[in-house]
DRENLUMDREN-842912 format. One record per residue: residue number from 1; residue in one letter; x, y, z of N, C-alpha, C in turn. Coordinates in steps of 0.1 Angstrom, whole numbers, plus 5000, padded with zeros to 4 digits. Each point is the difference from the previous one (the first is absolute). Layout:
SITE resi resn  nxx  nyy  nzz caxx cayy cazz  cxx  cyy  czz
SITE  NUM    A    X    Y    Z    X    Y    Z    X    Y    Z
...
***
This chain:
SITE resi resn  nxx  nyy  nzz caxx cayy cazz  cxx  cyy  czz
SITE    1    X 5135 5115 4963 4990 5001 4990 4989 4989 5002
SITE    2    X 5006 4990 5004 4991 4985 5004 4988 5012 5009
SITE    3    X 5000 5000 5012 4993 5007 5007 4989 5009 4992
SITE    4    X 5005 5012 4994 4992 5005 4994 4984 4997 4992
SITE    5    X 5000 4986 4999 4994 4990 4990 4985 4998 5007
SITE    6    X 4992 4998 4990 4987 4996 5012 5000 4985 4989
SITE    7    X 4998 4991 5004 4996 4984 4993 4986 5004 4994
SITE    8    X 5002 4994 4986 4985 5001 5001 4993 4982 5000
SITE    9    X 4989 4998 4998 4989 4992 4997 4990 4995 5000
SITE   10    X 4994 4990 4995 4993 5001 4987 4985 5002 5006
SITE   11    X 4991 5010 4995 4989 5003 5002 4989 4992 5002
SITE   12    X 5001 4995 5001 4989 4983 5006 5006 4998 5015
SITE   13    X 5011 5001 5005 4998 4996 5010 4999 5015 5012
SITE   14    X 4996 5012 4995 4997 5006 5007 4989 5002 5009
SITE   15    X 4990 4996 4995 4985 4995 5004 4999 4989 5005
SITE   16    X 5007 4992 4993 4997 4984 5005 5013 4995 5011
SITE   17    X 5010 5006 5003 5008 5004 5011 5000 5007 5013
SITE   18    X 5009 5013 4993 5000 5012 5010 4989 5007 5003
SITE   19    X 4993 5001 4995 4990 5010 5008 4993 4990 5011
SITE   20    X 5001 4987 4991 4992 4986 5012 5008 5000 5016
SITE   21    X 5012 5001 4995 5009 4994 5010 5011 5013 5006
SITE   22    X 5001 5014 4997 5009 5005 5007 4993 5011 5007
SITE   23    X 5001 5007 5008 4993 5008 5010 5002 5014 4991
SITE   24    X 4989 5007 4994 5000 5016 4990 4992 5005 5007
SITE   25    X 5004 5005 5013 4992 5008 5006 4992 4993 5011
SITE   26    X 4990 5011 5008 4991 4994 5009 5004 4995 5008
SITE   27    X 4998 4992 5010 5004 4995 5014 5003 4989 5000
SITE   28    X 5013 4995 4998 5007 4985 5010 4990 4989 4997
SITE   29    X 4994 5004 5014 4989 4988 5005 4990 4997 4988
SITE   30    X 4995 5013 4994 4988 4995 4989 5003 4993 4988
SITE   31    X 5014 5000 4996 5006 4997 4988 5007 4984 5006
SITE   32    X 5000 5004 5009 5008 4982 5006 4991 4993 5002
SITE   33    X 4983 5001 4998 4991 4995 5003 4995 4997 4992
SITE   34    X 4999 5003 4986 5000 5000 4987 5007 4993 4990
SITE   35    X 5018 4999 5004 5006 4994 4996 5013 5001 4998
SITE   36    X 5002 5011 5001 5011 5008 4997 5013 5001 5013
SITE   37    X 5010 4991 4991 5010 5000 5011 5010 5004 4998
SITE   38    X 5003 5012 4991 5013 5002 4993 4997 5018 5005
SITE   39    X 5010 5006 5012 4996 5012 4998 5005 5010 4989
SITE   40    X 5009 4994 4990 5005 5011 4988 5001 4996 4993
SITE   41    X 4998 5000 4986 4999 4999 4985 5013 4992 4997
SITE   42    X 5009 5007 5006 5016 4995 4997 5000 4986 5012
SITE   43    X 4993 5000 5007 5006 4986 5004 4993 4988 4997
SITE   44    X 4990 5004 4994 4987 4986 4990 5014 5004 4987
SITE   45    X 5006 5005 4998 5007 5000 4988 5014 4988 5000
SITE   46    X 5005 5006 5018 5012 4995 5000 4998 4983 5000
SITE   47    X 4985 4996 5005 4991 4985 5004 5005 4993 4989
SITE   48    X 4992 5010 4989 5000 4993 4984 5013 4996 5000
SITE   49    X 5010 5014 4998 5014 4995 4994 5001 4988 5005
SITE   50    X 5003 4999 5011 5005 4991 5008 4996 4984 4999
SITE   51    X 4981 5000 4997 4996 4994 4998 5011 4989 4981
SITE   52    X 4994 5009 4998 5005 4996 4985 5018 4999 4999
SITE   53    X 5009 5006 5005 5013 4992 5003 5003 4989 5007
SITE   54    X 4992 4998 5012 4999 4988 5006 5000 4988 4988
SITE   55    X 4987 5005 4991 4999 4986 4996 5002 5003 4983
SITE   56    X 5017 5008 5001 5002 5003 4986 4994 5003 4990
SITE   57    X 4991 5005 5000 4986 5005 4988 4995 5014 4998
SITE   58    X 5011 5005 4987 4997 5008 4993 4985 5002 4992
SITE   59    X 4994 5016 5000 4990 4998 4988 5002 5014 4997
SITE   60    X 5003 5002 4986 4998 5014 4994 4989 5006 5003
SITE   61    X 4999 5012 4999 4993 5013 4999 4990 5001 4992
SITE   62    X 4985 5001 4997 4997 5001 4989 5007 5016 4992
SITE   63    X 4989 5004 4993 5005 5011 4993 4993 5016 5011
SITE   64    X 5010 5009 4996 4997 5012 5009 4986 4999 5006
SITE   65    X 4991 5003 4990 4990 5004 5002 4991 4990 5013
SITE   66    X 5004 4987 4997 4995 4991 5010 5012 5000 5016
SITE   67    X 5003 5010 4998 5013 4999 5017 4996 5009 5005
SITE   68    X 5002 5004 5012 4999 5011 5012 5011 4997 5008
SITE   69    X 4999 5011 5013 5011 5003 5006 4991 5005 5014
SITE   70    X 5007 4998 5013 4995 5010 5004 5004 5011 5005
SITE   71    X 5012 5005 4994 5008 5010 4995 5004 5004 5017
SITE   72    X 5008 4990 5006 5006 4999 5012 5013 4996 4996
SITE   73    X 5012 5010 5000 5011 4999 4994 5010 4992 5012
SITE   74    X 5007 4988 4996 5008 4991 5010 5007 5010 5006
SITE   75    X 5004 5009 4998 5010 5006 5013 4993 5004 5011
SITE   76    X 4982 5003 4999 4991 5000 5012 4998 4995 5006
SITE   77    X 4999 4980 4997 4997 4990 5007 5006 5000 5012
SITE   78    X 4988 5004 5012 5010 4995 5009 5003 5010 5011
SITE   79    X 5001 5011 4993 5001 5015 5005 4995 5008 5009
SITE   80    X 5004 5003 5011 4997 5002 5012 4993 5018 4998
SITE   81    X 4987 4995 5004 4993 5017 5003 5003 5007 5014
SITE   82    X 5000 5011 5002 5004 5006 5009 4986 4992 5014
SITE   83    X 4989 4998 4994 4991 4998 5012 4998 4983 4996
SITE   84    X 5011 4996 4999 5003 4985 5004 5002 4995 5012
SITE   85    X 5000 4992 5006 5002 4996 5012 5014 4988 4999
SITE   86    X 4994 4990 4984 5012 4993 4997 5015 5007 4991
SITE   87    X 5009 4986 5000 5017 5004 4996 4997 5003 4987
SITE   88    X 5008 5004 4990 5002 5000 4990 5000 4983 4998
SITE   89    X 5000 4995 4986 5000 4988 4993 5007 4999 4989
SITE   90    X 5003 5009 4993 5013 5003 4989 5006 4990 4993
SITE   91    X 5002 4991 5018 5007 4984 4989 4989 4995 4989
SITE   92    X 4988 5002 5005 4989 4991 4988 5009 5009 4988
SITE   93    X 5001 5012 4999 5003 5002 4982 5010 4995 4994
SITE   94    X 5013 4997 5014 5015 4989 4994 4994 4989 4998
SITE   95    X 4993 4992 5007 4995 4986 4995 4997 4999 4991
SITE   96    X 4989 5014 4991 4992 4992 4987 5015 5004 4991
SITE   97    X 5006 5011 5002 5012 5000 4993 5005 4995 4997
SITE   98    X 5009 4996 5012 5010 4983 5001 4993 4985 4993
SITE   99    X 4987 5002 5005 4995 4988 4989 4997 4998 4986
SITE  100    X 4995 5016 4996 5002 5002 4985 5011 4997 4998
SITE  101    X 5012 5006 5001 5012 5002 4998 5001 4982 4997
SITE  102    X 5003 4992 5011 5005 4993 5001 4993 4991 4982
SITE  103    X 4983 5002 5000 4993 4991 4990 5001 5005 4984
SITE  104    X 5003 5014 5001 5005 5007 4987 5010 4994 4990
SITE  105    X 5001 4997 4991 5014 4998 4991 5003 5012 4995
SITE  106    X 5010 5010 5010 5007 5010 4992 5014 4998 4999
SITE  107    X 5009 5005 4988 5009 5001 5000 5010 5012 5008
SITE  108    X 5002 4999 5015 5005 5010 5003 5014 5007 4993
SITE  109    X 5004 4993 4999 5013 5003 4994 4999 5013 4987
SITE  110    X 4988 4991 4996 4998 5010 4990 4996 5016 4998
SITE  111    X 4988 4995 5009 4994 5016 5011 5016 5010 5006
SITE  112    X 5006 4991 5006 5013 5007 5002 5007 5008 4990
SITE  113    X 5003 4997 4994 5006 5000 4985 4992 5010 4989
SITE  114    X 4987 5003 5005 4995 5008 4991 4994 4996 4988
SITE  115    X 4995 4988 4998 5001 4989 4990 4980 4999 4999
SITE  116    X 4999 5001 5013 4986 4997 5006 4994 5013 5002
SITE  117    X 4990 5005 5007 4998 5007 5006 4995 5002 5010
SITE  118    X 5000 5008 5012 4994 4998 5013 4985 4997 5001
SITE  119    X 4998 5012 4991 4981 4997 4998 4998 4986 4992
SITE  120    X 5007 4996 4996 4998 4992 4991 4998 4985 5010
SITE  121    X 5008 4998 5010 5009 4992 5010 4984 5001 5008
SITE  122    X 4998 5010 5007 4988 5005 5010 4988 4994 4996
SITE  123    X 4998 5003 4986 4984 4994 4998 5001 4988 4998
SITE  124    X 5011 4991 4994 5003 4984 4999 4999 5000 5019
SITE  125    X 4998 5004 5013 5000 4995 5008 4991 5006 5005
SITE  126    X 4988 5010 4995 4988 5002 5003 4993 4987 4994
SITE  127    X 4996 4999 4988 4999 4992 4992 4999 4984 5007
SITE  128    X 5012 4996 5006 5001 4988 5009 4990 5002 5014
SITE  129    X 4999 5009 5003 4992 5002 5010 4986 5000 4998
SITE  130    X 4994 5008 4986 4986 5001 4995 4995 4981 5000
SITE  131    X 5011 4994 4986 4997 4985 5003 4997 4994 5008
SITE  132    X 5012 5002 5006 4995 4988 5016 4989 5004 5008
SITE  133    X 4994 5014 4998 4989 5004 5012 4988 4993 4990
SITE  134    X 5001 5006 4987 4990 4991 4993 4996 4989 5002
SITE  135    X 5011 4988 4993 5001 4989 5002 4991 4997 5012
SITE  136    X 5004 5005 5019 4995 4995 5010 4985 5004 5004
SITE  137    X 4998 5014 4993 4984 5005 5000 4988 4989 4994
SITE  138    X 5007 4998 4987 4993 4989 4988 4997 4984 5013
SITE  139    X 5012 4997 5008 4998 4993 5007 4992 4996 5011
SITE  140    X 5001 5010 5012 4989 5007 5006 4988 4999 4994
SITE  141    X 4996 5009 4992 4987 4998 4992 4995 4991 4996
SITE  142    X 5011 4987 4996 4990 4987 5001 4999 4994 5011
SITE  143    X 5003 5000 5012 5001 5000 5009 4987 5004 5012
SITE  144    X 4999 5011 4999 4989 5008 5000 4987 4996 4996
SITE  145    X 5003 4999 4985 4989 4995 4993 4996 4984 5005
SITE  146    X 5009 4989 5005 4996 4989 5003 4990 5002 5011
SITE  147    X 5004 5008 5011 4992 5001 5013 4987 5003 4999
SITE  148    X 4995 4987 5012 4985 5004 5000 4999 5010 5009
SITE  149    X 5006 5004 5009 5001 5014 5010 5012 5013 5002
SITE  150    X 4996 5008 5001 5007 5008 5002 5011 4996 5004
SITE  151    X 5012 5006 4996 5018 4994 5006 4997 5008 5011
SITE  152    X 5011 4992 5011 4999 5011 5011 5018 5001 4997
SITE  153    X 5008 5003 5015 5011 4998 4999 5010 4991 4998
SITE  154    X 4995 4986 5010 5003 4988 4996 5003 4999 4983
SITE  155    X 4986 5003 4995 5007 4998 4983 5014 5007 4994
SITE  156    X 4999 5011 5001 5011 5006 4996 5010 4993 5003
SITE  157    X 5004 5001 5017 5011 4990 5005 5004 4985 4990
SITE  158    X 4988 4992 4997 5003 4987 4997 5001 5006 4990
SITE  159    X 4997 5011 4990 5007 4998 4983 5013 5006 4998
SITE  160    X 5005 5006 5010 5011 5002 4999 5011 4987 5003
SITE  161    X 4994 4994 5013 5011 4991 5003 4999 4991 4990
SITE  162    X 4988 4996 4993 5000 4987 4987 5005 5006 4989
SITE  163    X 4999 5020 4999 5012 4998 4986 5013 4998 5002
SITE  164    X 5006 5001 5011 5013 4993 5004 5004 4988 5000
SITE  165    X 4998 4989 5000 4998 4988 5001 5011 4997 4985
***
């Protein structure tokens, strides 16, 4: 059920992120030239999570209206098209898994038991997932916002390795 899920968040950083920074179309070279170093929506996503568990920092959702998606369901991440040349990547969808999982407070026992519910269980670890990409996007974007120049790749690299620290 995890899989089935697309994360959503929050409508400000769609413009002032992803469309900046992940490749939607058009050629490679023209977008890498421009700025854009992320070739899929889901992996500037998986950045954020990442970003924002690194350096333990939740941020809620605003309200519906201000969220989006880009309605790329996690069991796709990763997923090998027939006129691929590369492996499948599959593990990316157990990692964000295994890491929600691990950052979630669910009661399994209870879920077991029938006490909980699965859907109930699922979105408390979608949920963990939306936060933390939030949290790391909000980060980024000040980030972003400090620079007097375009990020190249070097940046990305060094904000990841400084949210780890």
């Amino acid at each position: 059920m995890f899989g089935t899920k697309s994360p959503a968040y929050n409508k400000k950083y769609k413009e002032t992120l992803f469309e900046r920074f992940t490749i939607q179309g058009g050629s490679t070279e023209k977008k890498r030239s421009h700025g854009a170093f992320f070739e899929t929506n889901y992996e500037f996503l998986l950045y954020g999570f990442f970003i924002g568990l690194y350096q333990n920092n939740r941020l809620e959702l605003p309200v519906k209206s201000e969220q989006t998606s880009f309605r790329h369901e996690i069991e796709n991440w990763g997923s090998k098209r027939h006129t691929d040349l590369r492996r499948d990547f599959k593990y990316v969808q157990f990692a964000l898994f295994e890491a929600a999982f691990l950052n979630t407070d669910i009661d399994w026992l209870r879920v077991e038991c029938g006490d909980v519910s699965i859907d109930s269980a699922v979105t408390k670890l979608i949920t963990t997932v939306e936060e933390y990409a939030n949290a790391g996007f909000e980060y980024i974007l000040e980030k972003v916002e400090e620079r007097t120049s375009t990020p190249d790749e070097m940046f990305f690299l060094r904000l990841i390795t400084q949210a780890k620290k």
